[in-house]
Biopython code that builds the backbone (N, CA, C, O; Angstrom):
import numpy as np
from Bio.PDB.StructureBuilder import StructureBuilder

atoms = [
    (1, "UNK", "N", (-13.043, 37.283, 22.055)),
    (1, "UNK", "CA", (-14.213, 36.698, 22.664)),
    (1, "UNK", "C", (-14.919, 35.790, 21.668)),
    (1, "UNK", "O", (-15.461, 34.769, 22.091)),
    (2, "UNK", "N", (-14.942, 36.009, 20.735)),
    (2, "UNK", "CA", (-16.048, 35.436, 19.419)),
    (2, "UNK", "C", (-15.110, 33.912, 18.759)),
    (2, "UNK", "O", (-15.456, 32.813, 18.327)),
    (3, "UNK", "N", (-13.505, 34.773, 19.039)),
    (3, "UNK", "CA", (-12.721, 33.608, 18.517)),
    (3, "UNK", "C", (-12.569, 32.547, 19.774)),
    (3, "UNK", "O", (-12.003, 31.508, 19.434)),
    (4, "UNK", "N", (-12.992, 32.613, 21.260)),
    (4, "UNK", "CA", (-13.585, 31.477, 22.009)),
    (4, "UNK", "C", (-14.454, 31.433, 22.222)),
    (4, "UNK", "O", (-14.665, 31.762, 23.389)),
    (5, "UNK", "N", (-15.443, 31.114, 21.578)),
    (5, "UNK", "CA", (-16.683, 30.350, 21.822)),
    (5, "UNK", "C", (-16.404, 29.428, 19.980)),
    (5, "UNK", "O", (-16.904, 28.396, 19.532)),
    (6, "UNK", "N", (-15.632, 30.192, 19.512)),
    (6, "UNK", "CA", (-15.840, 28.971, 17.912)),
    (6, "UNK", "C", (-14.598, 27.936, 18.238)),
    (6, "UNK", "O", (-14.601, 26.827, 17.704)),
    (7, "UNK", "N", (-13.395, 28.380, 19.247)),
    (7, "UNK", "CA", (-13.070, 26.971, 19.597)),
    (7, "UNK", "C", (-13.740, 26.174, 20.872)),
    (7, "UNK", "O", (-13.356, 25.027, 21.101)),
    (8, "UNK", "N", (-14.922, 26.894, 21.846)),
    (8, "UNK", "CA", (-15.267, 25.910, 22.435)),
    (8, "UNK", "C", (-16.441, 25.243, 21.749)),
    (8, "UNK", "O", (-16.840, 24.208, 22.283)),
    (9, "UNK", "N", (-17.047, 25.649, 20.682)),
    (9, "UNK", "CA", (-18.028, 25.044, 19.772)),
    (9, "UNK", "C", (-16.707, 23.862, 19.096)),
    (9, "UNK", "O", (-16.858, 22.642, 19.033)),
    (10, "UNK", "N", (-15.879, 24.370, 18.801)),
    (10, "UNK", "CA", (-15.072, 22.930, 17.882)),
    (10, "UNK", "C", (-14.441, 21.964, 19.007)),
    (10, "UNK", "O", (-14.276, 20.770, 18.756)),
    (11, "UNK", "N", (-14.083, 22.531, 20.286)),
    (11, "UNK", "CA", (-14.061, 21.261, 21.081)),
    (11, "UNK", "C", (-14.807, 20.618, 21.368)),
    (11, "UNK", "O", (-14.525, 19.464, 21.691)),
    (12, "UNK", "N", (-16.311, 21.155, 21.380)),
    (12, "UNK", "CA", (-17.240, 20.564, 22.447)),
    (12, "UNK", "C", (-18.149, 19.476, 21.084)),
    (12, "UNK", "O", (-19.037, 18.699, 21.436)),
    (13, "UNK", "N", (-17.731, 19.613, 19.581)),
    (13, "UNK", "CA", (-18.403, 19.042, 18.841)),
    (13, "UNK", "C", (-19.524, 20.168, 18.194)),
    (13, "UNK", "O", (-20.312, 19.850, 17.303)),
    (14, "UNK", "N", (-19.475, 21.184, 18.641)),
    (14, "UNK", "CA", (-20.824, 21.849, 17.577)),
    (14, "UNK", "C", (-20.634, 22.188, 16.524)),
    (14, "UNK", "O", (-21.564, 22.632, 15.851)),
    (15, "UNK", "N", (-19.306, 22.087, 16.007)),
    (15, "UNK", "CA", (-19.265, 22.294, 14.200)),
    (15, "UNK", "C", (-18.660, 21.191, 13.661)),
    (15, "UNK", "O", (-17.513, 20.765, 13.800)),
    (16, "UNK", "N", (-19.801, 20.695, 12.882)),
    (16, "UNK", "CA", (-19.816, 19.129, 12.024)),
    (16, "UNK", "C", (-18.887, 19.902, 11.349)),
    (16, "UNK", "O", (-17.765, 19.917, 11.856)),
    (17, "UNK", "N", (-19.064, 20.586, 10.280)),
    (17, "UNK", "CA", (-18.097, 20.593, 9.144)),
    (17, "UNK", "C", (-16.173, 20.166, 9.700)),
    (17, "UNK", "O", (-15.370, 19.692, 8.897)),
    (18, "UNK", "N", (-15.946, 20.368, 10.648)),
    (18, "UNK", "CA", (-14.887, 19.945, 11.061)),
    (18, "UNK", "C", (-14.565, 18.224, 11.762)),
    (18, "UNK", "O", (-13.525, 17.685, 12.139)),
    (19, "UNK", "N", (-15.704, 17.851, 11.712)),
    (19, "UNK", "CA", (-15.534, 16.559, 12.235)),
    (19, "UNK", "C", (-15.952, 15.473, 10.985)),
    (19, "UNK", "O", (-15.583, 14.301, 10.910)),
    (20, "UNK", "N", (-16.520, 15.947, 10.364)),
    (20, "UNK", "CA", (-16.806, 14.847, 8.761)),
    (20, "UNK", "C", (-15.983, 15.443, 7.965)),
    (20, "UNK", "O", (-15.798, 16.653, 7.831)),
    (21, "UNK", "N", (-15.363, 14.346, 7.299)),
    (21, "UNK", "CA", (-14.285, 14.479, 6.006)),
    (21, "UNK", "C", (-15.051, 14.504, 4.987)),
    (21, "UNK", "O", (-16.125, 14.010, 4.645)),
    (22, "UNK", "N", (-14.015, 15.407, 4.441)),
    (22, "UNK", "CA", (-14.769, 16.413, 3.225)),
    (22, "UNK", "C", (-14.286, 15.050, 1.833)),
    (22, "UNK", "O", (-13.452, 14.145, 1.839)),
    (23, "UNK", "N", (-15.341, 15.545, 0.743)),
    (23, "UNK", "CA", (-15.298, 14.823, -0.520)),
    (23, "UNK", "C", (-14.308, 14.684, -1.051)),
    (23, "UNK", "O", (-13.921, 13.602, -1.493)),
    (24, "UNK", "N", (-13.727, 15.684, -1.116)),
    (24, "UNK", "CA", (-11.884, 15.594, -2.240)),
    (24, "UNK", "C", (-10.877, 14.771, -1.036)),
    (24, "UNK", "O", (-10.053, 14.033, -1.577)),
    (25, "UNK", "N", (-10.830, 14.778, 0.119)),
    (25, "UNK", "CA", (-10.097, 13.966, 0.914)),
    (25, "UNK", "C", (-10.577, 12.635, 0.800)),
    (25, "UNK", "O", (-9.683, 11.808, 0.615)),
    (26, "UNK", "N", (-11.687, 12.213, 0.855)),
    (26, "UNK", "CA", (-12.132, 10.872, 0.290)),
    (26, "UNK", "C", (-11.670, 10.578, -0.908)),
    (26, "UNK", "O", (-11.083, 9.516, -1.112)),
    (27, "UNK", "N", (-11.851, 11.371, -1.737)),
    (27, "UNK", "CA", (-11.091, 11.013, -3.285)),
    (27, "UNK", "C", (-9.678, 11.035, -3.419)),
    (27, "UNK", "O", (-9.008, 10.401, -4.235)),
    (28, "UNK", "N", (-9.335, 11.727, -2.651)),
    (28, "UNK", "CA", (-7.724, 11.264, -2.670)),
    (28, "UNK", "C", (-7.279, 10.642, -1.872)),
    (28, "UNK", "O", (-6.050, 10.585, -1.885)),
    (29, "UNK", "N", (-7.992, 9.890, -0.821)),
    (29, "UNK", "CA", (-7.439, 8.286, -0.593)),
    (29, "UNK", "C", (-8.225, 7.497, -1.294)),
    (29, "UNK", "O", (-8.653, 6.670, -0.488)),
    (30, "UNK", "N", (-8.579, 7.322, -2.151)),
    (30, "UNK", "CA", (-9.169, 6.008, -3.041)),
    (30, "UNK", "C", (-8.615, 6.269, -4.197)),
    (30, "UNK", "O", (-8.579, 5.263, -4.905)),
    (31, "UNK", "N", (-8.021, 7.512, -4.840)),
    (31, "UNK", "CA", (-6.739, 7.470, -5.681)),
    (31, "UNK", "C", (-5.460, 6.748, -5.291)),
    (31, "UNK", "O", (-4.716, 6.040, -5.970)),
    (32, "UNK", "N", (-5.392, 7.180, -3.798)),
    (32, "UNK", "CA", (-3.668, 6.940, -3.354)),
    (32, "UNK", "C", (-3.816, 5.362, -3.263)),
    (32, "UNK", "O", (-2.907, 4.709, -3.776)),
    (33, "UNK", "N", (-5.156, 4.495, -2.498)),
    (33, "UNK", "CA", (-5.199, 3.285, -2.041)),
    (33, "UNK", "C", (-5.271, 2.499, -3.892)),
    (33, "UNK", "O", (-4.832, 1.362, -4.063)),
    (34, "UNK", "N", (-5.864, 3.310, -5.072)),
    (34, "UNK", "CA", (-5.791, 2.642, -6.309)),
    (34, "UNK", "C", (-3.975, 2.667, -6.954)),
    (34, "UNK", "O", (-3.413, 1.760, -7.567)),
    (35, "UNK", "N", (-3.576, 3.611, -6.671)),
    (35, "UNK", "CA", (-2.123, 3.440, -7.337)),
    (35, "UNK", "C", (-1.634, 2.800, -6.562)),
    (35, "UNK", "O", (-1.069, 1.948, -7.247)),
    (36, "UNK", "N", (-1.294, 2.438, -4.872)),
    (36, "UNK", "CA", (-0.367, 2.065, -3.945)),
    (36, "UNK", "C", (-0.795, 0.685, -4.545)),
    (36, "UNK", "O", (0.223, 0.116, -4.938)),
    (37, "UNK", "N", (-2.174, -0.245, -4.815)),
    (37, "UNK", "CA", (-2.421, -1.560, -5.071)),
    (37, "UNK", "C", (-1.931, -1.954, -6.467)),
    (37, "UNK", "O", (-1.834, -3.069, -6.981)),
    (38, "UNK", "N", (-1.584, -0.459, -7.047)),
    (38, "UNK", "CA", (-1.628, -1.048, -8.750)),
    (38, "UNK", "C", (0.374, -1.270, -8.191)),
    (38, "UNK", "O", (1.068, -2.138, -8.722)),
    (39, "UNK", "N", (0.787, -0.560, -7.385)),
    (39, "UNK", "CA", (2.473, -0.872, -7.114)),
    (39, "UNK", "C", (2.584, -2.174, -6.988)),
    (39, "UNK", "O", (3.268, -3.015, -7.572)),
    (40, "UNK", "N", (1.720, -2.224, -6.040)),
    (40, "UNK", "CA", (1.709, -3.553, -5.184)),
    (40, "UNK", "C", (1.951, -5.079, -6.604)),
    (40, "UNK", "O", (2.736, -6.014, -6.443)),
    (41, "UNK", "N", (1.165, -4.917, -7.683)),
    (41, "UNK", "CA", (0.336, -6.063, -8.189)),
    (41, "UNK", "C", (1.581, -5.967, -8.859)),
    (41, "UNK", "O", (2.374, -6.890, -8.672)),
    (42, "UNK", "N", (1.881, -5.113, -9.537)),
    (42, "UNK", "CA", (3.429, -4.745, -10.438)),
    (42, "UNK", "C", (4.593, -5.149, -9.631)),
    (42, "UNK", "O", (5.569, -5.653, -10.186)),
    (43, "UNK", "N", (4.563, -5.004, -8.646)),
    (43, "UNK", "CA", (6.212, -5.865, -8.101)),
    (43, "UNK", "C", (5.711, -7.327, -8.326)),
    (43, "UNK", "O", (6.384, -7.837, -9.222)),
    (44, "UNK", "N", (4.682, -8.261, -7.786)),
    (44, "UNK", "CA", (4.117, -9.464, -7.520)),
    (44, "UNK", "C", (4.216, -10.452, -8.973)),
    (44, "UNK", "O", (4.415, -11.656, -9.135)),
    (45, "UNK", "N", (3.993, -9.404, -9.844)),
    (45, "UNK", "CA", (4.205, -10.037, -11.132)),
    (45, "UNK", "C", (5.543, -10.295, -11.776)),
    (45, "UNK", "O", (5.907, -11.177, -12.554)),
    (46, "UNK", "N", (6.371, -8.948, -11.056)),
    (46, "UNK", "CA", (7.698, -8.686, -11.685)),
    (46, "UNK", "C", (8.588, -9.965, -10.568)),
    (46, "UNK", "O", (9.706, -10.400, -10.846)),
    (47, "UNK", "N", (7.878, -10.337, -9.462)),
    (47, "UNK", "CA", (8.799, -11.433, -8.429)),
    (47, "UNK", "C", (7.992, -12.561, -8.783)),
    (47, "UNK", "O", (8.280, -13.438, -7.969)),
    (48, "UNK", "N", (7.040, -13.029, -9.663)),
    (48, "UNK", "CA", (6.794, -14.113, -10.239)),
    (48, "UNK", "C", (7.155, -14.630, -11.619)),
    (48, "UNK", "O", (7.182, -15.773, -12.076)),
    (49, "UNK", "N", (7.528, -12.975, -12.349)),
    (49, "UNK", "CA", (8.124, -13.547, -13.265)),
    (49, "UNK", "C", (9.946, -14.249, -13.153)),
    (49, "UNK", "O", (10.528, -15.039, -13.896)),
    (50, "UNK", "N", (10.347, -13.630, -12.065)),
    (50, "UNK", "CA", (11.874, -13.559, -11.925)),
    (50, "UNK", "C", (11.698, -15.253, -11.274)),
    (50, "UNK", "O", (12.337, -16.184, -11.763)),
    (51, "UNK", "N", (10.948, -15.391, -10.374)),
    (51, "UNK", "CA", (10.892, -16.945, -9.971)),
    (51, "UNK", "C", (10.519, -18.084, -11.264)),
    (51, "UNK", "O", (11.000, -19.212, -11.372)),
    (52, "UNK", "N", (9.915, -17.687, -11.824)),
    (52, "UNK", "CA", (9.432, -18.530, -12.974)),
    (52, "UNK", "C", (10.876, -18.989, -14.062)),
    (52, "UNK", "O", (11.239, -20.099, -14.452)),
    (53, "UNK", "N", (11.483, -17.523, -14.327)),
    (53, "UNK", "CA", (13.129, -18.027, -14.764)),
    (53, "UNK", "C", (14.221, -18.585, -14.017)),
    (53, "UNK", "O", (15.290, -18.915, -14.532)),
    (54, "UNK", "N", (13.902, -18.703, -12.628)),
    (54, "UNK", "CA", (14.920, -19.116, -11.833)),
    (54, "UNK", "C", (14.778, -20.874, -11.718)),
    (54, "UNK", "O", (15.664, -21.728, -11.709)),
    (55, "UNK", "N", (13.078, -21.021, -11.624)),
    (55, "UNK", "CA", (12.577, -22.618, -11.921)),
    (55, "UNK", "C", (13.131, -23.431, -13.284)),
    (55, "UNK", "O", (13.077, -24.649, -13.459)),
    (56, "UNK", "N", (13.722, -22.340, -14.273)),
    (56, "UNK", "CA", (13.783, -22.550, -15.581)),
    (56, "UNK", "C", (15.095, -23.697, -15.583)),
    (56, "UNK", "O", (15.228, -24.714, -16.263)),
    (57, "UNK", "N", (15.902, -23.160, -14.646)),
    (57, "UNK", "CA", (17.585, -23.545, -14.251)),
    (57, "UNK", "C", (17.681, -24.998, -14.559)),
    (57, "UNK", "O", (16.940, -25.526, -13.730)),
    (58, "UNK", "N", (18.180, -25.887, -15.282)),
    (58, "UNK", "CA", (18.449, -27.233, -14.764)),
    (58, "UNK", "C", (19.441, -27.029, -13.611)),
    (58, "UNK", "O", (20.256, -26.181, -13.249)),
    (59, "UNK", "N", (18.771, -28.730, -13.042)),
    (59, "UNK", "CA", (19.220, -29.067, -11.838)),
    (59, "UNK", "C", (21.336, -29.335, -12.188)),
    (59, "UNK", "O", (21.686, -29.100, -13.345)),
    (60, "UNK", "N", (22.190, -29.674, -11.417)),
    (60, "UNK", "CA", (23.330, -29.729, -12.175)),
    (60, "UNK", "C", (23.220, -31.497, -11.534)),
    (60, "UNK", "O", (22.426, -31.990, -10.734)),
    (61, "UNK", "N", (24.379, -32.105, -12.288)),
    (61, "UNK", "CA", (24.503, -33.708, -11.778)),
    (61, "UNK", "C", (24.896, -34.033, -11.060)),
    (61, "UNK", "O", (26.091, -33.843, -10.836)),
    (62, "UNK", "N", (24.247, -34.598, -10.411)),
    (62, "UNK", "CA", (25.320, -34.952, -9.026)),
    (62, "UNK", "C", (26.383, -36.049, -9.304)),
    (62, "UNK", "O", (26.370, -37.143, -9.868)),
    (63, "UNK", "N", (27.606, -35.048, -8.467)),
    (63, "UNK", "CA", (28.759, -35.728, -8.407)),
    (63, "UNK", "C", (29.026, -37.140, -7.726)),
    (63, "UNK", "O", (28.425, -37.678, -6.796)),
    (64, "UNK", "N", (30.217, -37.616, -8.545)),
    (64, "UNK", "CA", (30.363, -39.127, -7.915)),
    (64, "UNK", "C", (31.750, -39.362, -7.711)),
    (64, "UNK", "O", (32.775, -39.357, -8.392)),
    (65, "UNK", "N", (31.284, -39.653, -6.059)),
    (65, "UNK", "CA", (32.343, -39.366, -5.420)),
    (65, "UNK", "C", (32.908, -41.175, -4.775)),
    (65, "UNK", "O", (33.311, -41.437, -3.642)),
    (66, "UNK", "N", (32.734, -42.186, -6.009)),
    (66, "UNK", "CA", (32.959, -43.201, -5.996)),
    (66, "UNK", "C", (34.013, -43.784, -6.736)),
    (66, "UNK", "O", (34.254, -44.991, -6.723)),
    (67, "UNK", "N", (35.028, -42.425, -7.774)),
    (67, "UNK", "CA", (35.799, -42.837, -8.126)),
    (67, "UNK", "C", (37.123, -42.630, -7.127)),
    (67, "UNK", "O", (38.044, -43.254, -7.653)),
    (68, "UNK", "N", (37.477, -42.137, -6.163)),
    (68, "UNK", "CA", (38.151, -41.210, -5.035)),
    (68, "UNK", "C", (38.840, -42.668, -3.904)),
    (68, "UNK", "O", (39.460, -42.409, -2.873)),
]
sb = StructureBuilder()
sb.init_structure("model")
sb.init_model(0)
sb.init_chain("A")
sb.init_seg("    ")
for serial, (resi, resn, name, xyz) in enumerate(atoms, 1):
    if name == "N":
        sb.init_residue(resn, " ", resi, " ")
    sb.init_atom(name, np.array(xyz, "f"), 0.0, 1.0, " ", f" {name:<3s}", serial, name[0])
structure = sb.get_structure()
């Protein structure tokens, strides 16, 4: 009996503590969202540096196809 009325209090909204997110769950998505961006910035650098050596390439000469 006691254990329905505390789920019709949590359906019906009468216990906040279950409907506001608690402090350490906030802190561990603004940990997870700080490392997932620090991944993020670390590939971006690691695919700008790899483009930057690929720009490095000379072009080759173009062939001449006027002796033929």
């Amino acid at each position: 009996m006691e254990e329905d009325l505390r789920l019709q209090e949590a359906m019906a909204g009468g216990d906040k503590m279950l409907t506001k997110p608690s402090l350490g769950a906030a802190l561990m998505a603004s940990r997870f969202a700080t490392n997932a961006m620090r991944g993020v910035q670390r590939l971006r650098t690691m695919h700008a540096a790899e483009m930057t050596h690929i720009s490095n390439i000379p072009k080759p000469t173009e062939p001449d196809f006027s002796l033929e």
